[in-house]
gemmi code that builds the backbone of each chain (N, CA, C; Angstrom):
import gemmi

chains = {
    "A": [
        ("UNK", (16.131, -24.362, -27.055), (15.881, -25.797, -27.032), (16.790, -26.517, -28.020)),
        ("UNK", (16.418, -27.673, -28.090), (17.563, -28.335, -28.930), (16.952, -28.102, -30.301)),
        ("UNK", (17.642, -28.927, -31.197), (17.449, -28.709, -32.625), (16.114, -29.572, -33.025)),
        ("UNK", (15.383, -29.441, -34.022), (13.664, -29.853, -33.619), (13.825, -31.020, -34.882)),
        ("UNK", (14.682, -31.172, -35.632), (14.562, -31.904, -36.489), (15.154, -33.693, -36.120)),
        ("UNK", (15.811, -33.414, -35.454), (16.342, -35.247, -35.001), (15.264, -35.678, -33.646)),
        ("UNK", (15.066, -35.022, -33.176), (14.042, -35.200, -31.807), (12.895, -35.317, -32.830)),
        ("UNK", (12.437, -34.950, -34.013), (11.106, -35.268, -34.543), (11.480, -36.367, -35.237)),
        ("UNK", (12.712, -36.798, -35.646), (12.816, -38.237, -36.200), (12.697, -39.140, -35.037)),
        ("UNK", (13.286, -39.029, -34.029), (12.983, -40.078, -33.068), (11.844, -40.162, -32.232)),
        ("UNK", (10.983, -39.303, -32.604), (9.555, -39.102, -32.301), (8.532, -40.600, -33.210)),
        ("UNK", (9.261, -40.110, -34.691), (8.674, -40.952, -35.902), (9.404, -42.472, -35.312)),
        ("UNK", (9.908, -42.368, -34.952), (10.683, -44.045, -34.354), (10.112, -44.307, -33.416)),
        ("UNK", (9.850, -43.982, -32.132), (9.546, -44.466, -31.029), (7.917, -44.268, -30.845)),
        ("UNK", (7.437, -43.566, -31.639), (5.681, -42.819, -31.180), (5.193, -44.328, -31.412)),
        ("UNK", (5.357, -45.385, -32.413), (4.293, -46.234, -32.875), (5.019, -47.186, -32.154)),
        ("UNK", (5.744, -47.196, -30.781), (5.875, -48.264, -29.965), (6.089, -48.085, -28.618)),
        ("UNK", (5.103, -47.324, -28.333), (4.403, -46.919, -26.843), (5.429, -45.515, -26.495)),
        ("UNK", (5.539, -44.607, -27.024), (6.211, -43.779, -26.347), (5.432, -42.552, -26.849)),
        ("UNK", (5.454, -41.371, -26.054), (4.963, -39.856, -26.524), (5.851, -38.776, -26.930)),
        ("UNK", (6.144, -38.024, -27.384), (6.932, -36.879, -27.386), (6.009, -35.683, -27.121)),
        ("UNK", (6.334, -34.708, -25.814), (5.764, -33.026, -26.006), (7.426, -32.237, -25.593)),
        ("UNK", (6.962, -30.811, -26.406), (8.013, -29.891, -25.776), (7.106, -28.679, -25.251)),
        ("UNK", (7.691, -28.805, -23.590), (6.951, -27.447, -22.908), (7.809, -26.910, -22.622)),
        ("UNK", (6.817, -25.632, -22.920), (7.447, -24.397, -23.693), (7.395, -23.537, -22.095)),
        ("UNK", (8.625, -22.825, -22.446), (9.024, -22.143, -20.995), (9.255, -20.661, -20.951)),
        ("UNK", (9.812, -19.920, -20.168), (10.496, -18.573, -20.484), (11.632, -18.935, -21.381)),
        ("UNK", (11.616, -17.243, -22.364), (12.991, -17.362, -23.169), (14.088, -17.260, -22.452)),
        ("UNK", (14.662, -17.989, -23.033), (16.211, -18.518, -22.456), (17.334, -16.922, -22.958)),
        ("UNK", (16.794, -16.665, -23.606), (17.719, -15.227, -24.503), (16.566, -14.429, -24.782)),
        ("UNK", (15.534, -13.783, -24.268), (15.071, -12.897, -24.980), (15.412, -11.492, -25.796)),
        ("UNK", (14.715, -11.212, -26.400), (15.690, -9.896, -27.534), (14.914, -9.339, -28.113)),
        ("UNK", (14.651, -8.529, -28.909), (13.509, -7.181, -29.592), (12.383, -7.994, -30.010)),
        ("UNK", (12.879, -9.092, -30.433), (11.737, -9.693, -31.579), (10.704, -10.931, -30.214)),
        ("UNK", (11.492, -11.350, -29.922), (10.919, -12.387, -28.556), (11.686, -11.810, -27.262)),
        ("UNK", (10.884, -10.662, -26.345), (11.119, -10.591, -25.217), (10.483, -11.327, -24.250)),
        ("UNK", (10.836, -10.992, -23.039), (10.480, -11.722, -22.381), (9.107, -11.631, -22.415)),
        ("UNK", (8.642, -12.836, -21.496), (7.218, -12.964, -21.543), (6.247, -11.677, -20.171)),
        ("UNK", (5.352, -11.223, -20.225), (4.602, -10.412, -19.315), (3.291, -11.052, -19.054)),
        ("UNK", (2.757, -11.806, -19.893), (1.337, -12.251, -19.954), (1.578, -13.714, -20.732)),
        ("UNK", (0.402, -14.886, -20.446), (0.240, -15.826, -20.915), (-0.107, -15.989, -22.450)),
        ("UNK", (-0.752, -14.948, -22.741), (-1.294, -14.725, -23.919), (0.006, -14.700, -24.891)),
        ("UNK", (0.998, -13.849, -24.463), (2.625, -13.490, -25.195), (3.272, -14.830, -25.695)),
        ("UNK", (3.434, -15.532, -24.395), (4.158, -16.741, -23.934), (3.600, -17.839, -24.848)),
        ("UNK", (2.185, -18.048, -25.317), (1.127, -18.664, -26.192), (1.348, -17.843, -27.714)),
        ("UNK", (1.730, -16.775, -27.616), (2.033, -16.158, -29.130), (3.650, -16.973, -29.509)),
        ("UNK", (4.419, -16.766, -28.644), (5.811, -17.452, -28.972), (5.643, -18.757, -29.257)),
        ("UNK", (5.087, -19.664, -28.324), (5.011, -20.584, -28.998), (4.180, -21.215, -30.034)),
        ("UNK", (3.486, -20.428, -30.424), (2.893, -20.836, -31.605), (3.791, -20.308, -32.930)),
        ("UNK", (4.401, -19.187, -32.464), (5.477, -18.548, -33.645), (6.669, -19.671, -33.773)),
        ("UNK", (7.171, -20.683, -32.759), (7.926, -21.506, -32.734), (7.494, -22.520, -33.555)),
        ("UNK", (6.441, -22.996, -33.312), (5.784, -24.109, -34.089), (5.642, -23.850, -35.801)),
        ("UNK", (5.419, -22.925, -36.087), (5.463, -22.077, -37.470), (7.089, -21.693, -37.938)),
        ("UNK", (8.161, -21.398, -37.174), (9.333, -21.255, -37.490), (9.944, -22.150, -37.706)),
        ("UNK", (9.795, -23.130, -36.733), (10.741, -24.812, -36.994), (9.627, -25.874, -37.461)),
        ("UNK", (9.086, -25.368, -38.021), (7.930, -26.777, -38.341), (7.704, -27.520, -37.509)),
        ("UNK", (7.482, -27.241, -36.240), (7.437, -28.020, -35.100), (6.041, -29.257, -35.028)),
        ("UNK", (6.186, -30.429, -35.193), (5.113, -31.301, -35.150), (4.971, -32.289, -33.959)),
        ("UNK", (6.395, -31.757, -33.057), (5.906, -32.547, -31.687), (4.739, -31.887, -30.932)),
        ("UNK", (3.889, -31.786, -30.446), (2.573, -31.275, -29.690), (3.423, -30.524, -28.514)),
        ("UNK", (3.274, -29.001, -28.653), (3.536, -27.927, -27.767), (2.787, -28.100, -26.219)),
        ("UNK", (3.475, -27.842, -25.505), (2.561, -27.564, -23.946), (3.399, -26.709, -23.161)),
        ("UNK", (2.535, -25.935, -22.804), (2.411, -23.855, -22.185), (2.869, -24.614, -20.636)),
        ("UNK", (3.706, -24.327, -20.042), (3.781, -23.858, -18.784), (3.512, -22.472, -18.763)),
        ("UNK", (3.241, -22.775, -17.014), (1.959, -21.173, -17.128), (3.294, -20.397, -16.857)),
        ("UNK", (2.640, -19.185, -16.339), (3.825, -17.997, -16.973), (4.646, -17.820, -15.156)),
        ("UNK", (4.535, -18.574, -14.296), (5.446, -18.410, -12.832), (6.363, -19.837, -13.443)),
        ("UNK", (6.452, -20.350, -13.930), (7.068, -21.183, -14.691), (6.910, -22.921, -13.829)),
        ("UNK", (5.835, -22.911, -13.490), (5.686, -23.933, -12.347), (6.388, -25.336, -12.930)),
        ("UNK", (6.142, -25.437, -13.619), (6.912, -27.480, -14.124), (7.839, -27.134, -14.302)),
        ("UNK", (8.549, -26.063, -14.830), (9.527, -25.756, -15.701), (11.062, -25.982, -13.846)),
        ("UNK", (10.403, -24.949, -13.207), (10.932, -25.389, -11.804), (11.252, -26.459, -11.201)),
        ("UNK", (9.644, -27.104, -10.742), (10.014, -28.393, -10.687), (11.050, -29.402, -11.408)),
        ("UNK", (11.141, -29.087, -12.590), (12.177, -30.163, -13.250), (13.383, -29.459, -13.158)),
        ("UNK", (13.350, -28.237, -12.714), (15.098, -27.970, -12.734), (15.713, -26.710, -13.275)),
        ("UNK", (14.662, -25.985, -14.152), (15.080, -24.934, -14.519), (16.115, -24.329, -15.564)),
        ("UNK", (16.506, -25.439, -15.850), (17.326, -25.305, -17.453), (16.714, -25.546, -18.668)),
        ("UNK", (17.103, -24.806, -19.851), (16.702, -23.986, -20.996), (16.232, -25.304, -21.628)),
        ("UNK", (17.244, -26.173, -21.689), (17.016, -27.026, -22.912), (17.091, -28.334, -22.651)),
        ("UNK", (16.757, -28.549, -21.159), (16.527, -30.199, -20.241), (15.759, -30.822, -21.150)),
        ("UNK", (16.199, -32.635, -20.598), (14.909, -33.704, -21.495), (15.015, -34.652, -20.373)),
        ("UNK", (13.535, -35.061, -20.549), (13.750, -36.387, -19.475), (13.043, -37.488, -20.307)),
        ("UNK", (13.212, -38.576, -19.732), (12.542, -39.916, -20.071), (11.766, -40.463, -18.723)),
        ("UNK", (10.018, -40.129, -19.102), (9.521, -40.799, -18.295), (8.626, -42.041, -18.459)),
        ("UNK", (9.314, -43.151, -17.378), (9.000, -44.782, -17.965), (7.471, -44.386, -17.866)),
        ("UNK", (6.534, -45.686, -18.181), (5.311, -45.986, -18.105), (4.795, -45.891, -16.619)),
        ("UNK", (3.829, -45.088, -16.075), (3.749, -45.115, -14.771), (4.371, -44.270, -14.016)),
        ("UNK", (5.426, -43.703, -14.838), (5.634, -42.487, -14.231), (7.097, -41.730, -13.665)),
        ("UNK", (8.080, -43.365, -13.614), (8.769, -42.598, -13.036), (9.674, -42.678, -14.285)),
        ("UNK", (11.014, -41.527, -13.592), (11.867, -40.783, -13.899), (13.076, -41.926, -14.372)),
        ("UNK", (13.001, -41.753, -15.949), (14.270, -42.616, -15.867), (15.562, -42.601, -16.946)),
        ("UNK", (15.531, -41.069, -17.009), (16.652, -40.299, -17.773), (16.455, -38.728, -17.432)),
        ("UNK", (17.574, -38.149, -17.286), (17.483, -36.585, -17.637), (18.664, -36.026, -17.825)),
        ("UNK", (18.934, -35.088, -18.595), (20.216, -34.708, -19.134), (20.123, -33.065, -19.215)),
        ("UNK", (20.775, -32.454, -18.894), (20.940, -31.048, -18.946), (20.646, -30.224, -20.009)),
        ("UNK", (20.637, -30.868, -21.142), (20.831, -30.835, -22.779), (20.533, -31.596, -23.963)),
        ("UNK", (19.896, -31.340, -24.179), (18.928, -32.157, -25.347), (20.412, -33.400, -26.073)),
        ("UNK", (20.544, -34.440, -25.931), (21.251, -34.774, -26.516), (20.759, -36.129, -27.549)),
        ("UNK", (20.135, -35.872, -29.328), (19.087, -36.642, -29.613), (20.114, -38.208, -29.848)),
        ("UNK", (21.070, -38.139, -29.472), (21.281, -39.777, -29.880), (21.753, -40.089, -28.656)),
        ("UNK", (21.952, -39.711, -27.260), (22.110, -40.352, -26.278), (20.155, -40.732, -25.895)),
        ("UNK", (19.399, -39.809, -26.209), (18.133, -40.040, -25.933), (17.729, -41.095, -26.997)),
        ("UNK", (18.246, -41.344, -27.661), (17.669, -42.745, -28.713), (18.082, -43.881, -27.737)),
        ("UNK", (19.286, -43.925, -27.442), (19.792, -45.147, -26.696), (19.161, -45.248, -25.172)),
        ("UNK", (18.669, -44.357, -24.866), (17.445, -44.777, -23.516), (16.485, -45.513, -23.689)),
        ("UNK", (15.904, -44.525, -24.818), (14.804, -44.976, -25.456), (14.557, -46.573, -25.680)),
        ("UNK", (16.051, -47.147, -26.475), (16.155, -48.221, -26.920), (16.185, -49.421, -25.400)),
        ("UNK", (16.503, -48.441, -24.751), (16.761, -49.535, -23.287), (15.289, -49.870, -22.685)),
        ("UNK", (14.224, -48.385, -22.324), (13.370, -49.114, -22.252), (12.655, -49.701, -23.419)),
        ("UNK", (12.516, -49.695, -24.485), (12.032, -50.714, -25.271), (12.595, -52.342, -24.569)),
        ("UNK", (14.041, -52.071, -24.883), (14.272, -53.454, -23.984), (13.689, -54.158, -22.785)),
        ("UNK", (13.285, -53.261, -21.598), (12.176, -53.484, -20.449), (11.473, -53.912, -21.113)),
        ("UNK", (10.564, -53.375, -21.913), (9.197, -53.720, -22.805), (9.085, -55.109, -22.972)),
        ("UNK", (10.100, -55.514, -23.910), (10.578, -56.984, -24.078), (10.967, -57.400, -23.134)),
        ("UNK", (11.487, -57.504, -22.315), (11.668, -58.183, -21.219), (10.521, -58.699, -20.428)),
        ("UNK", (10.114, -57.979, -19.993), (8.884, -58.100, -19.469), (7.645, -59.064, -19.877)),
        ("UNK", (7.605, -58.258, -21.473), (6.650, -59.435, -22.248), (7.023, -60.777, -22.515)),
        ("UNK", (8.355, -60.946, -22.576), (8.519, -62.882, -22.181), (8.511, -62.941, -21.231)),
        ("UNK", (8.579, -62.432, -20.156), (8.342, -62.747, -18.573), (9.620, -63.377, -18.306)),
        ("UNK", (11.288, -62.426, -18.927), (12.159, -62.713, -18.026), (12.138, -62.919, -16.621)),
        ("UNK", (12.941, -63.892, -16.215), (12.897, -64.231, -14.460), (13.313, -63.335, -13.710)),
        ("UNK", (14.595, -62.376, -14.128), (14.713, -61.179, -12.954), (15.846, -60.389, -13.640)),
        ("UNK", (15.207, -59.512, -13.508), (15.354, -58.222, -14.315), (16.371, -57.248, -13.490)),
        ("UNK", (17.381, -57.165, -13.515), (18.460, -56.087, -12.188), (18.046, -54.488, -12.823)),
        ("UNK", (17.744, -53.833, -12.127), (17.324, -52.278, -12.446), (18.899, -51.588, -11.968)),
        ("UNK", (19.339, -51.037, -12.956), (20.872, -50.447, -13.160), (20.637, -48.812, -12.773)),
        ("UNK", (21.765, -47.926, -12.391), (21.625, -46.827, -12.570), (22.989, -46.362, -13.381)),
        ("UNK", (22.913, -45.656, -14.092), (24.214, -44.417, -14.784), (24.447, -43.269, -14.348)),
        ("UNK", (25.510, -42.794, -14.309), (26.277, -41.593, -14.650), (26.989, -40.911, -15.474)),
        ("UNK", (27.029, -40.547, -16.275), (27.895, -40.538, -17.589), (28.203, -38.335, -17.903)),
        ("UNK", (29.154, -38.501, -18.597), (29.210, -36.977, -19.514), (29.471, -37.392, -20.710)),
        ("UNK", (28.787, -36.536, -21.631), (28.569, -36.392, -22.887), (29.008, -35.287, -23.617)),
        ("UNK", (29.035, -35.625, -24.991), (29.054, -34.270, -25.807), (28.459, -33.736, -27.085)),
        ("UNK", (27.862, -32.667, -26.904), (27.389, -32.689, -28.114), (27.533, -31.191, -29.140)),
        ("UNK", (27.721, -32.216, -30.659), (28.577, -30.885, -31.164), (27.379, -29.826, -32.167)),
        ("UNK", (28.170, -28.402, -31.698), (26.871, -27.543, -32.420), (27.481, -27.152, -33.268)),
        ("UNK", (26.511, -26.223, -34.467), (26.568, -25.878, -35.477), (27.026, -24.170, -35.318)),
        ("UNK", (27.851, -23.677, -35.328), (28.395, -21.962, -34.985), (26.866, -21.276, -35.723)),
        ("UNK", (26.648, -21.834, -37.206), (25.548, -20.816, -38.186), (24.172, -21.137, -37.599)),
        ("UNK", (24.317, -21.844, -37.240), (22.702, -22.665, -36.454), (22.375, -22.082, -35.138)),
        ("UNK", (23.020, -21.766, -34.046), (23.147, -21.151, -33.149), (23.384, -19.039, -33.181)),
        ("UNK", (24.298, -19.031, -34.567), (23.950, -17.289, -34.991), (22.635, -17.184, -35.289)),
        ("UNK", (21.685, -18.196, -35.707), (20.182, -18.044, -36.665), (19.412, -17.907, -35.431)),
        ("UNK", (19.466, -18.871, -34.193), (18.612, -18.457, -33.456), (18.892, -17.319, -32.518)),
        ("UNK", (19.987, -17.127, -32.136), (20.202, -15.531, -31.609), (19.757, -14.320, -32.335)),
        ("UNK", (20.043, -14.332, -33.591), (19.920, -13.397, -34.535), (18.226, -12.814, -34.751)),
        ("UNK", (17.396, -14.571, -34.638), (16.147, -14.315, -35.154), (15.494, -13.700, -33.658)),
        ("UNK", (16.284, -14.056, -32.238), (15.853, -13.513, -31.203), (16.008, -11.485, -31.002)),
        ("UNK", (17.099, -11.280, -31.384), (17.263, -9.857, -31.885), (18.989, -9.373, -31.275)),
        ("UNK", (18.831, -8.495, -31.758), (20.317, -8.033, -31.381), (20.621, -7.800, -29.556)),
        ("UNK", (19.493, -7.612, -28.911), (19.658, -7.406, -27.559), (20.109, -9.245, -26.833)),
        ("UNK", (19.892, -9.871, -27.402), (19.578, -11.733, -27.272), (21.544, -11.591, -27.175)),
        ("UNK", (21.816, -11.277, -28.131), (23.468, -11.630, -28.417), (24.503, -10.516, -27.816)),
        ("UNK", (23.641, -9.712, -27.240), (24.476, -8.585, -26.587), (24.337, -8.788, -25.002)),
        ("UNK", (23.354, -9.806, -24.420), (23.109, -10.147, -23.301), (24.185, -11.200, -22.472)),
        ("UNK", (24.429, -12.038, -23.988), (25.140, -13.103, -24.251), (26.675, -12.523, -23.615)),
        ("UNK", (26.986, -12.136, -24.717), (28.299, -10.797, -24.570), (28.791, -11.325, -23.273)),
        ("UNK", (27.897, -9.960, -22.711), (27.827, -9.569, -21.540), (28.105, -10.340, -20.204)),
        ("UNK", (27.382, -11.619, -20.788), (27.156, -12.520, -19.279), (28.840, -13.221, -19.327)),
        ("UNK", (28.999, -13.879, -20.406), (29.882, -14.695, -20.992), (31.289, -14.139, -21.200)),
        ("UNK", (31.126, -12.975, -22.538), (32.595, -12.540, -22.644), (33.231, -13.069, -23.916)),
        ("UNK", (32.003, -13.936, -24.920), (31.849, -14.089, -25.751), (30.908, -14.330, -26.814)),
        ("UNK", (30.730, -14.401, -28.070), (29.293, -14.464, -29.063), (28.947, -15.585, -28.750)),
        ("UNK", (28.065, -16.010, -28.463), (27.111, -17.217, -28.542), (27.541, -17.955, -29.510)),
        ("UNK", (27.943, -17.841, -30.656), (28.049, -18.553, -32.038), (29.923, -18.759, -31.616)),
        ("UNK", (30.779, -18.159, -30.867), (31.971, -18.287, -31.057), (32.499, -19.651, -31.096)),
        ("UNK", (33.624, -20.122, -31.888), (33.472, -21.575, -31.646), (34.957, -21.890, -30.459)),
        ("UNK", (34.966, -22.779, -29.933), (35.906, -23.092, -28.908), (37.102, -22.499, -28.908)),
        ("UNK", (37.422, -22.412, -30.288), (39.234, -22.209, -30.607), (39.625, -20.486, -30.135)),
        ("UNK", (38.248, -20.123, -30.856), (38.097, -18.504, -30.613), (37.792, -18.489, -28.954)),
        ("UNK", (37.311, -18.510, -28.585), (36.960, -18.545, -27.259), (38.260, -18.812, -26.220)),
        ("UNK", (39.376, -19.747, -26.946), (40.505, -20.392, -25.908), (41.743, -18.922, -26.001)),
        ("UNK", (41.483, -18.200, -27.136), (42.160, -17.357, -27.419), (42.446, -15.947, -26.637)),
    ],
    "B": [
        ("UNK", (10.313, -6.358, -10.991), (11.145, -7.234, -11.692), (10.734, -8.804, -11.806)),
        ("UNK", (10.337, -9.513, -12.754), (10.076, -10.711, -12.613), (10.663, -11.773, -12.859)),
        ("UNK", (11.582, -12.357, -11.739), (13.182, -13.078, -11.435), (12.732, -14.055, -12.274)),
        ("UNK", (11.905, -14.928, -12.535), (11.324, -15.671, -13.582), (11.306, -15.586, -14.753)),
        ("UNK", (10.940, -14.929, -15.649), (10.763, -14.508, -16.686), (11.475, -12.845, -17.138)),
        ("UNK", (12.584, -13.595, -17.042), (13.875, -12.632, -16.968), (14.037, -11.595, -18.210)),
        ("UNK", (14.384, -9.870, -18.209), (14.582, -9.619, -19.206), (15.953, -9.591, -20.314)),
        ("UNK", (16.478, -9.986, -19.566), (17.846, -10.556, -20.295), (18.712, -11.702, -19.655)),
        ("UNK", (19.066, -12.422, -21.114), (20.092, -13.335, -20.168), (21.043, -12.797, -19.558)),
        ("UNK", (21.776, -13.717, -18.387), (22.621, -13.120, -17.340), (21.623, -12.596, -16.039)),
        ("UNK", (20.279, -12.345, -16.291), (19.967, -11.800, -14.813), (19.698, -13.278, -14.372)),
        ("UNK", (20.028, -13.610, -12.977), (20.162, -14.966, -12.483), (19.070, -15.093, -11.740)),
        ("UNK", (18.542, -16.286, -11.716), (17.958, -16.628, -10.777), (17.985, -16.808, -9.144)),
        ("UNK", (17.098, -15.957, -8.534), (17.629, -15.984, -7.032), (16.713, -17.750, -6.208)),
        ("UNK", (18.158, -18.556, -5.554), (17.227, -19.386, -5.274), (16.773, -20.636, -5.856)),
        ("UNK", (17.395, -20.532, -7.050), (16.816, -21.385, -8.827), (17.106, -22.998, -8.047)),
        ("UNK", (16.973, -23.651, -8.088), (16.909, -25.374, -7.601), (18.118, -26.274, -8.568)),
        ("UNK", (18.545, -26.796, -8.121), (19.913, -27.354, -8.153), (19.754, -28.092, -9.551)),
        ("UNK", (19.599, -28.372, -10.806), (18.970, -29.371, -11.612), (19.147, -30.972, -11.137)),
        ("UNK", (20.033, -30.892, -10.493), (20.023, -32.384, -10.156), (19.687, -32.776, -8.596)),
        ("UNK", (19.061, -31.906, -8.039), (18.737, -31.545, -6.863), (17.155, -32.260, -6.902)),
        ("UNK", (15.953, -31.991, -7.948), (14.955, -32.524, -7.963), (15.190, -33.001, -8.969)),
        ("UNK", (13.647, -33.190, -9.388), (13.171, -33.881, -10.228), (14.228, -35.807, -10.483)),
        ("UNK", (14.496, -36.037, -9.680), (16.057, -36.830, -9.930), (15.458, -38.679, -10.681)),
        ("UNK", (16.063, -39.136, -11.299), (16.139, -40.461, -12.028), (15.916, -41.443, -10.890)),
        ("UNK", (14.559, -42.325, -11.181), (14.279, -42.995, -10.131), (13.011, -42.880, -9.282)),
        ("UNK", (12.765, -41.853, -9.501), (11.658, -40.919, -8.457), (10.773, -40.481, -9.195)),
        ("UNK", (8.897, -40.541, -8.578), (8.167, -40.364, -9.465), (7.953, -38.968, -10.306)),
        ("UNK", (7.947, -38.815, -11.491), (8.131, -37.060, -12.404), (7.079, -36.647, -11.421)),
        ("UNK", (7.651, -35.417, -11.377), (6.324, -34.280, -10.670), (5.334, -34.236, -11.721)),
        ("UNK", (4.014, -34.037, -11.169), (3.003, -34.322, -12.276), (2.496, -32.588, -12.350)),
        ("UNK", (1.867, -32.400, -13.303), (1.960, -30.670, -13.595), (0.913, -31.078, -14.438)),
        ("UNK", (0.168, -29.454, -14.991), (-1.019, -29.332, -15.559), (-0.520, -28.167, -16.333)),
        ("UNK", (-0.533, -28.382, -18.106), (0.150, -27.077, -19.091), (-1.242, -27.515, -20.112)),
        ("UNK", (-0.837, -26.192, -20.592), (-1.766, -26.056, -21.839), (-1.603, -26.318, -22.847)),
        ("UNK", (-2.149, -27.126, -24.049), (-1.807, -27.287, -25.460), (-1.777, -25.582, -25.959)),
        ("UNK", (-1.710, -25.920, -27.432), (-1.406, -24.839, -27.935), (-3.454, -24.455, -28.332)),
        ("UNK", (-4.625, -25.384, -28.551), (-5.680, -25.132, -28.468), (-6.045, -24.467, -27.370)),
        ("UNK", (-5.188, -24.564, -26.215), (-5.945, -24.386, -25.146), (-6.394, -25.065, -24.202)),
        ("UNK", (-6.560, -26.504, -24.157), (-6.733, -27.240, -23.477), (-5.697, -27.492, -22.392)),
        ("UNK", (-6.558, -28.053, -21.269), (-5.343, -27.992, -20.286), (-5.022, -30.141, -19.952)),
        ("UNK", (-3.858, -30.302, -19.714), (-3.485, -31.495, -19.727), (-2.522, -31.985, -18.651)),
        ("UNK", (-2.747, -32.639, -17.928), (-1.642, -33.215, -17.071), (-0.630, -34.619, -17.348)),
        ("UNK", (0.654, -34.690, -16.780), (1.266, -35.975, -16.831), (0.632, -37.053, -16.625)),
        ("UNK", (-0.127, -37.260, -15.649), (-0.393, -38.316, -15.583), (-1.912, -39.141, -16.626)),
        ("UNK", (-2.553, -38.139, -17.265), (-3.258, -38.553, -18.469), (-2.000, -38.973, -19.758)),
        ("UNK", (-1.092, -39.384, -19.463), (-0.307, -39.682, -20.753), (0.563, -41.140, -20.000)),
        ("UNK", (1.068, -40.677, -18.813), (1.962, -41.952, -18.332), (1.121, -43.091, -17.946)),
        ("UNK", (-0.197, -43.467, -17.754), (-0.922, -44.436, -17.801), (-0.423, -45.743, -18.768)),
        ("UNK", (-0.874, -45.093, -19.779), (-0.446, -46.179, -21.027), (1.221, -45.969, -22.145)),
        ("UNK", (1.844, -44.513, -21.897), (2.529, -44.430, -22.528), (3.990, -43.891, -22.136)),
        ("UNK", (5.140, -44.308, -22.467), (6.603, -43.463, -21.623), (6.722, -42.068, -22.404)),
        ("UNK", (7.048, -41.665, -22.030), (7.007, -39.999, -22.262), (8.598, -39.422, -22.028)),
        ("UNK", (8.534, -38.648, -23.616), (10.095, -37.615, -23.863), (9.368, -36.292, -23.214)),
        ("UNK", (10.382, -35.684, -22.391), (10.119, -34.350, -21.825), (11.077, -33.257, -22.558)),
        ("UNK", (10.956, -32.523, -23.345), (11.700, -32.018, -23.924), (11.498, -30.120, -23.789)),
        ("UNK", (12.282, -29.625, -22.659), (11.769, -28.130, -22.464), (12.378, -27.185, -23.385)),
        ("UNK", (12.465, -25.595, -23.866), (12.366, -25.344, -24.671), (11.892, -23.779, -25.172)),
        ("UNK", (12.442, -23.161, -25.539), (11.372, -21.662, -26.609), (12.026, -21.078, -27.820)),
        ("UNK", (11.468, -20.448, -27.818), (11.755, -19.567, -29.545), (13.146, -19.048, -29.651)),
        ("UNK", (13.840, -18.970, -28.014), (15.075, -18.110, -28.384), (15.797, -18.724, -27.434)),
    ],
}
model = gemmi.Model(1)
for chain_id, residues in chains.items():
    chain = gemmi.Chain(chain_id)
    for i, (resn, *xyz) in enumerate(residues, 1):
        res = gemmi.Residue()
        res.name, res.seqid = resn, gemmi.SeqId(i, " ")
        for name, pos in zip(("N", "CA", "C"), xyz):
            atom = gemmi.Atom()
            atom.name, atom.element = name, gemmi.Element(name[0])
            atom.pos, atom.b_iso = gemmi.Position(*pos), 0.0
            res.add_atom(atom)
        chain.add_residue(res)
    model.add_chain(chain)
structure = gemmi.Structure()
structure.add_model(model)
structure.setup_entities()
């Protein structure tokens, strides 16, 4: 998942002006000696409570059950986010946690919010497309492979053809 | 083998749904029923009533 500390600041920003934050918790994306994969609900409920205790996690956890049913429905990637307006619908999602393109959604519907409450005359509903980028940390990314176990980064290897932690330059080489 | 809950990365999903295929911007979120970490069970739509909601998926590794 993404990094738990800027998503909990913009939690502290947006919670006390109509918005929620949860992270549901899915199959491991890398499992490895220490967090394999999941077999039982009970496991899947041990990880994430070990998550919540590892990253100080204070956004409110929620278990998808263990056939991974929501997790599907939305798409099936490790570290997706969406923005859902009031009522329900869908009105951001990004492949990848990205916490300051998700501030500036955020900030847009706040803008609806206001809008609305002066009872602008007509409101044009826009859509985007965009690519983004966002930059990681090489030691931040060895910590969570590492704390997943040595099988997590040898899987990696394998699939890829490089360390998880490698940074671009190494990788172009 | 449980194509789901894979034992290593790299085994792929057979079938896996396009990410931008559902769930898509515009269209109402699929509504689902997960468990807190008490135990309790909770759905989307007890939250999108009154409030917009970050979906943020996610695990230990």
């Amino acid at each position: 998942m993404g990094e738990v500390p800027p998503l909990t600041r913009l939690r502290e920003k947006y919670r006390p002006k109509g918005f929620e934050f949860f992270i549901v918790y899915v199959r491991e994306a890398h499992p490895g000696e220490n967090f394999p994969h999941h077999a039982s609900f009970e496991q899947k409920l041990a990880h994430a409570r070990k998550l919540r205790e590892l990253e100080r996690v204070e956004i409110p956890i929620l278990l998808d059950d263990l056939a991974g049913t929501a997790h599907r429905a939305y798409g099936l990637l490790p570290n997706m986010v969406y923005l859902i307006e009031r009522g329900g619908t869908i009105v951001y999602k990004s492949d990848w946690t990205d916490s300051q393109e998700l501030d500036g959604v955020c900030e847009s519907l706040l803008r609806l919010d206001e809008m609305k409450e002066r009872g602008a005359p007509i409101i044009r509903k826009g859509v985007s497309e965009r690519l983004h980028w966002i930059p990681m940390e090489p030691a931040e990314r060895e910590r969570i492979y590492r704390r997943s176990g040595a099988k997590a980064i040898k899987d990696y290897l394998n699939a890829k053809g490089h360390l998880p932690y490698a940074s671009d330059r190494e990788i172009k080489k | 083998m449980d194509a789901y809950n894979y034992e290593g990365y790299g085994q792929c999903d057979i079938g896996a749904p396009d990410f931008f295929s559902v769930a898509k911007v515009g269209a109402p979120a699929p509504d689902f029923s997960l468990t807190t970490l008490d135990g309790d069970r909770v759905s989307l739509a007890d939250f999108t009533e009154q409030k917009h909601i970050v979906l943020e998926f996610g695990s230990v590794t």
